[in-house]
N, C-alpha and C positions, 0 to 999 in steps of 0.2 A: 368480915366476909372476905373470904379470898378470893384473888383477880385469875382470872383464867390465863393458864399454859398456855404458852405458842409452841404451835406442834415445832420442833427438831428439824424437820426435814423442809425448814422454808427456803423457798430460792434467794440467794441473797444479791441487791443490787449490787450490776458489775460497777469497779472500781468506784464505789460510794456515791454514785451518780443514782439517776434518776432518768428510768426510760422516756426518750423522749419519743409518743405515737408507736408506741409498740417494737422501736427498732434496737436492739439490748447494744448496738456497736456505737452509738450516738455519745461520743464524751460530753463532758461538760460544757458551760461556756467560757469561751477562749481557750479552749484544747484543740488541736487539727482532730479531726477524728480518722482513727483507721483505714487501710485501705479494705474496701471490701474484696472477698478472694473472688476469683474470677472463675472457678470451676475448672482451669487449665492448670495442672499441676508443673507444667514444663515453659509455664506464660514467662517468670519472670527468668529463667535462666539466660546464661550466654549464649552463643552459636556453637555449637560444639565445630571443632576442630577440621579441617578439613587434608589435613597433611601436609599444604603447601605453606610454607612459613613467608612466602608475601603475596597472599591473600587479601589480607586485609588492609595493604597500600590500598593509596590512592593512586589514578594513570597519575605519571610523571613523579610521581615519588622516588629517591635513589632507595638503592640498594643501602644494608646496613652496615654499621661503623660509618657514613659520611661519604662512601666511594660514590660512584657511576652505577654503570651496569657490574654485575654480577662478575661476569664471565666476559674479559675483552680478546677479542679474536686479536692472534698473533698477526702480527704482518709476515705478509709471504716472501721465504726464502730466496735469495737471489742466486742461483748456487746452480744454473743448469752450466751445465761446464761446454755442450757441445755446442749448443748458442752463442757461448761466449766466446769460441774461437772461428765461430763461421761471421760475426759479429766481426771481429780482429782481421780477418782474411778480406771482408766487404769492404773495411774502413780502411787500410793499407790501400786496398786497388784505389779506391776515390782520392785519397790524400797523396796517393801516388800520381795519378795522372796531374792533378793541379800543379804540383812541386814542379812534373815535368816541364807542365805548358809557363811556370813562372819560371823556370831558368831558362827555356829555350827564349821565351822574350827579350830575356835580359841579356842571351847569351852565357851567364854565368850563375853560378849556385849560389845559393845564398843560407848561410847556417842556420838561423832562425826558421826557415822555409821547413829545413831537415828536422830540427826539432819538434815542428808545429807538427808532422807526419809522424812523428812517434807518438807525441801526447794524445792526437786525438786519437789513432790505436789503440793503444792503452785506457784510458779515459772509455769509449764505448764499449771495448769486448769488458770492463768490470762492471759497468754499469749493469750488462746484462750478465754476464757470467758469476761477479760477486768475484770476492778476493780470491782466489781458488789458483794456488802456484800454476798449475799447466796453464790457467788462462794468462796468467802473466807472462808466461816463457813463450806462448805462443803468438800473444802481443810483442815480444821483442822481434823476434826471429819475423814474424811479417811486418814488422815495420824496417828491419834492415830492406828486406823484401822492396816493402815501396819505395823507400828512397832510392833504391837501385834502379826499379821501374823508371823513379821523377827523371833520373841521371839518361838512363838511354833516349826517354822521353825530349830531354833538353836535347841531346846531341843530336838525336833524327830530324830536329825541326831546325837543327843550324844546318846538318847536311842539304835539307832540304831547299831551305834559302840558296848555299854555295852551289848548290848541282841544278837550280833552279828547275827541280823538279817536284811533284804534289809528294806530300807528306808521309799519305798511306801507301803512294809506291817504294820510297824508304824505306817503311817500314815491313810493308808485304814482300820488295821482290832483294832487298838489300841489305835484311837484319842484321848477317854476317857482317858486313861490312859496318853497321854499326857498334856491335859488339865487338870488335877490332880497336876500334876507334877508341869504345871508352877503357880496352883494355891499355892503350898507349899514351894515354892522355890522363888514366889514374894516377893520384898523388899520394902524398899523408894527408892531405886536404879531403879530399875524397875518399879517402875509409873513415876519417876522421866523420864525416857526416852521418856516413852507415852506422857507427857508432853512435853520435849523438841521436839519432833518432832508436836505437833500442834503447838507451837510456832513459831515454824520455818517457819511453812507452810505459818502463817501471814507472818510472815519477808518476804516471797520468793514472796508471792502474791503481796505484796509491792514493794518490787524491781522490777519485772516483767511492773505493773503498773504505 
C-alpha cells in the first residue's frame, strides 16, 4: 500500500531548527538568536553628517594632526610709526632732564649718564614703534636732543649756585646767557657725548627690536 504524498508547498523549518512557542526567529540551543527588527528602518544607521568636521570632538579635544586650536591669532604688529616717535621725543625730555640734574650735582658730565639717555630713547620709541628706520633716525636725532637739554640743564644749576640765584630764574630770565656759556665751554668731550648718546639710541632701538 502506498504512503501518502507531502503536499510540495510545505513551509520548511528555518535554519533546521524547531519553532520554539510559535516564534520562527528563536535559533537553536546555544545559538545568540537574532536581533528582532525594530520597525525603524533608519534605527541602526550613523548620524548623518552635519558639515562641521569637528562635530564630533569632545570639549577640549585639539584640533587634528596633534596642533591646538585650529586658527591661532597673530600677535599684533608693532609698527605704528607716529607713536613711536612721540614715544622717542617723551623719553629724550625725561632722560634729559635727569642727565641734567646728575651733572649739575656733580658739576660735571659723566659719559655713561649720556649713553644711558640714548639707550632708553631708542629702547622705548621701538618698543612701541617696532623696527621701522624713521623710528630709529628719530630716536637718534632726539637723543642728541636730550643730552643737549642734560648739558644746559647741568650748567643752569652751576650758574645758579655761582650767582646764588633760584634755578628757574636762570633758566626763564638768563637762558642766553646760558647758551653762551655752554657755547664756550664745549669741547671734543662734549660732542663726543651728543654722539654717544645717538649711538646708543641705535643700539637700544636694536636690542628693543
Amino acid at each position: 500500500m502506498s504512503q501518502p504524498v507531502q503536499p510540495s508547498n510545505q513551509p520548511q523549518q528555518p535554519f533546521g531548527g524547531q519553532p520554539v512557542d510559535g516564534n520562527p526567529y528563536a535559533g537553536q540551543p546555544g545559538q545568540p538568536a537574532p536581533a528582532a527588527p525594530t520597525g525603524n528602518p533608519y534605527g541602526q544607521q550613523p548620524p548623518a553628517p552635519t558639515g562641521n568636521p569637528f562635530a564630533g570632538q569632545q570639549p577640549g579635544q585639539g584640533a587634528p594632526f596633534g596642533g591646538g586650536a585650529p586658527f591661532a591669532p597673530a600677535p599684533p604688529a608693532r609698527n605704528n610709526l607716529l607713536l613711536g616717535v612721540a614715544v622717542a621725543l617723551g623719553a629724550a625730555i625725561v632722560a634729559g632732564i635727569l642727565y641734567g640734574v646728575i651733572a649739575g650735582s656733580i658739576e660735571r658730565e659723566v659719559g655713561y649718564a649720556a649713553v644711558g639717555v640714548g639707550f632708553l630713547v631708542g629702547f622705548a620709541a621701538s618698543k612701541v614703534g617696532g623696527s621701522n628706520p624713521a623710528v630709529i633716525a628719530a630716536s637718534a636725532v632726539f637723543s642728541i636732543g636730550g643730552v643737549y637739554l642734560g648739558q644746559l640743564i647741568g650748567i643752569s644749576m652751576i650758574l645758579s649756585d655761582l650767582a646764588q640765584i633760584p634755578f628757574s630764574e636762570v633758566v626763564g630770565d638768563h637762558f642766553d646767557t646760558v647758551t653762551k656759556a655752554w657755547s664756550e665751554e664745549a669741547d671734543f668731550m662734549t660732542y663726543l657725548f651728543l654722539g654717544l648718546g645717538a649711538v646708543a639710541a641705535v643700539g637700544g632701538a636694536k636690542k628693543a627690536g
